[in-house]
N, C-alpha and C positions, 0 to 999 in steps of 0.2 A: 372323560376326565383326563384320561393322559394325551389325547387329542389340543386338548386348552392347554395342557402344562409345556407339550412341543412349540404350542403357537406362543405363546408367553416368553419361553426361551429364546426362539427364533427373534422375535419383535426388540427384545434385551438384547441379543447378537447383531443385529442389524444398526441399534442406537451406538452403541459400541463404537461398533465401525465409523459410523458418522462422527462421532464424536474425535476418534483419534486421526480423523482422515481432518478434520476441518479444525484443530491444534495447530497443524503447521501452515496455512494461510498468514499469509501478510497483510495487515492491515494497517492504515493509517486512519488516527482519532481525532487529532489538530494539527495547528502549524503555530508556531510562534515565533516572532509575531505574526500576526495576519494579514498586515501592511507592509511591503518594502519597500524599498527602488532596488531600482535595475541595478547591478552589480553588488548587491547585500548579500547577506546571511541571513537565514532563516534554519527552525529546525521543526522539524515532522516529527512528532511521537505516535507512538502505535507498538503495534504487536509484529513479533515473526519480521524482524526489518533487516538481519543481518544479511553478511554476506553470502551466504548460502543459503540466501532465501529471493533477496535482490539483488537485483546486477545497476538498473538504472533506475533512474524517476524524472516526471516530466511533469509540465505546465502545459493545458492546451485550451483554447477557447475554444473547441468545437470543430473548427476548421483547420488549425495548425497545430501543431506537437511540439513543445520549446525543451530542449536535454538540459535540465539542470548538473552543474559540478557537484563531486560527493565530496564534503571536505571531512566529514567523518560517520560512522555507521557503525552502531549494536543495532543490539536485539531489538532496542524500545526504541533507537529514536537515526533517525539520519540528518546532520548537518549539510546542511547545500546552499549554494550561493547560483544566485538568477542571473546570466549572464547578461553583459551591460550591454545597453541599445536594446533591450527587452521593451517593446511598447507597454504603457499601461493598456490596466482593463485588469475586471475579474476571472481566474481562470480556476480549472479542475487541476487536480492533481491529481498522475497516473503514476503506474511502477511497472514495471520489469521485469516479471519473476525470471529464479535462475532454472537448468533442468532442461531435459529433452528436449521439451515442449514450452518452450517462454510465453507467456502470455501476459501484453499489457492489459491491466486492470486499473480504469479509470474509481478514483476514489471519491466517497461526499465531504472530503476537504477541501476546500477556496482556500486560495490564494490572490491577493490583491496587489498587483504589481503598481506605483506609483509610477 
């Protein structure tokens, strides 16, 4: 019985952990609008998006990586503008985390460059 009541604890200790370790992830949920042209404004909302969280954000179809402008950024959302002569086509949308160790993290938000 107190065998089950360590393993129980331990299993609660470990969700914990995951839980507070996977709070500060950045996330993006949409982009609004979902259309632009090349040289607009758009803005990404999400989770964890400040500045001590990201540094940049990108567009990429797979093969190329496009550095979107920040023109503004909290916590929920980062304003950015697609730099002009951006060919169309639908693209992913990545980020930048900030920290030791930066890791771009391609996201399941499209982007649709006119």
């Amino acid at each position: 019985m107190r065998l089950a009541k360590l393993c129980a604890l331990f299993v609660c200790l470990l969700s914990l952990l995951a839980l507070l370790g996977a709070q500060g992830m950045a996330r993006m949920n949409s982009v609004e609008p979902s259309s632009v042209k090349a040289g607009a404004e758009a803005t990404v909302n999400g989770e964890n998006l400040d500045k001590n969280t990201v540094t940049e954000i990108y567009i990429t179809d797979g093969s190329s990586d496009i550095k979107l402008q920040i023109v503004q950024q909290s916590a929920a959302s980062i304003k950015f503008r697609v730099p002009a002569g951006t060919k169309a086509g639908r693209f992913s949308m990545m980020l930048l985390t900030t920290g030791a160790d930066p890791k771009l993290i391609e996201q399941p938000v499209k982007l649709n460059v006119e």
